[in-house]
C-alpha positions in Angstrom: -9.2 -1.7 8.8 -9.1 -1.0 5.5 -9.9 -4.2 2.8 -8.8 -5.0 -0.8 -10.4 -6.9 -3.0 -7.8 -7.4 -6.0 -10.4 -9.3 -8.3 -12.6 -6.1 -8.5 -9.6 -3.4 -7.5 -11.8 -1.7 -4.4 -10.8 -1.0 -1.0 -13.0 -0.9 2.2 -11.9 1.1 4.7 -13.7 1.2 8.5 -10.7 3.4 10.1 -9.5 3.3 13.9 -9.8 6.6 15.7 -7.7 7.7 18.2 -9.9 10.3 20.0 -6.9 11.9 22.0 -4.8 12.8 19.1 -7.2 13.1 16.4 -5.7 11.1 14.0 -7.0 8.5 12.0 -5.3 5.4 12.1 -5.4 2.1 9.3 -4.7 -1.2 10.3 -3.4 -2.3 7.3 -0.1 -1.2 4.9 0.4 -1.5 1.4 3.8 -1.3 -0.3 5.0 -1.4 -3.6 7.5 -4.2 -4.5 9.7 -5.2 -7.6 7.8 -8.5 -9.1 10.9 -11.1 -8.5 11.1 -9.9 -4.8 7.5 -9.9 -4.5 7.7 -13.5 -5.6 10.0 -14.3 -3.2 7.6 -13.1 -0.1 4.9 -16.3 0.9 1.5 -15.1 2.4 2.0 -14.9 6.2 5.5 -13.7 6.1 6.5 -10.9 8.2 8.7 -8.3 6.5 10.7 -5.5 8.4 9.7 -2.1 7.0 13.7 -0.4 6.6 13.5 3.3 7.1 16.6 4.3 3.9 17.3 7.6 5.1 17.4 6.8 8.8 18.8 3.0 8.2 16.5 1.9 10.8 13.8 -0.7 11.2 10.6 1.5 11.5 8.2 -2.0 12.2 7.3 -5.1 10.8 4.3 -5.9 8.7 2.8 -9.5 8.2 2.1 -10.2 4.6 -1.8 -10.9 4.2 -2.4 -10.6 0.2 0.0 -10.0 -3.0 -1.6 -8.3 -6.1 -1.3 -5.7 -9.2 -2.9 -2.6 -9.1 -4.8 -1.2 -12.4 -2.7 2.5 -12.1 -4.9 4.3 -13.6 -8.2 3.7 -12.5 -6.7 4.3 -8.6 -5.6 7.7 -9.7 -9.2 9.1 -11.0 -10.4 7.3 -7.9 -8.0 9.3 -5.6 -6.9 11.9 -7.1 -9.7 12.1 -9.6 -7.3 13.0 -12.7 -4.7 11.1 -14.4 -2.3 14.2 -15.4 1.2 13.0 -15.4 1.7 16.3 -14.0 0.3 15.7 -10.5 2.5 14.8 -8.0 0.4 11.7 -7.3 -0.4 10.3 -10.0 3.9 10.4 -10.6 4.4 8.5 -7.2 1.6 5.8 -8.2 3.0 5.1 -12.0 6.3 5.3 -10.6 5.2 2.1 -8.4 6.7 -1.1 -8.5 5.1 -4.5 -10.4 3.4 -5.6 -7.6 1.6 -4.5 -4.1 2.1 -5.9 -0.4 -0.3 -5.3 2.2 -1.1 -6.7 5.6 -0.9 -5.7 9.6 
């Protein structure tokens, strides 16, 4: 399960393991969201997560928490640089207003 605390912008994560595959597996998704449709979204919603390419409904995901991430501190956390350069640290500033997670 991985856990966000959005005061203090730190994650906890305590993974699930799934021995026969070897694959590490979190309970929790985040997704980036544009700030009005983010609005509209209440705690405890459930959202369908659209595949674009495929045009199919890949799963749902309950909406736990809401909240803004501080861009660059996560990418000298993750990818310890903030080099506009890196592929990462693109996809993270290239993020929507606001963040979704839940199950």
């Amino acid at each position: 399960m991985v856990s966000w605390d959005a005061r203090t912008g730190t994650a906890a994560a305590s993974p699930i393991a799934c021995p026969a595959r070897r694959v590490v597996l979190a309970d929790s998704i985040t997704l980036s969201a544009e700030e009005d449709y983010a609005k509209s979204i209440a705690i405890g919603d459930e959202v369908a997560l659209w595949d674009v390419e495929t045009e199919a409904i890949m799963g749902t995901m309950k909406i736990a928490e809401k909240y803004a991430i501080d861009k660059e501190y996560e990418c000298k956390q993750i990818f310890r640089t903030n080099d506009p350069a890196h592929p990462g640290v693109q996809k993270v500033f290239g993020a929507r207003g606001r963040h979704l997670a839940g199950p």
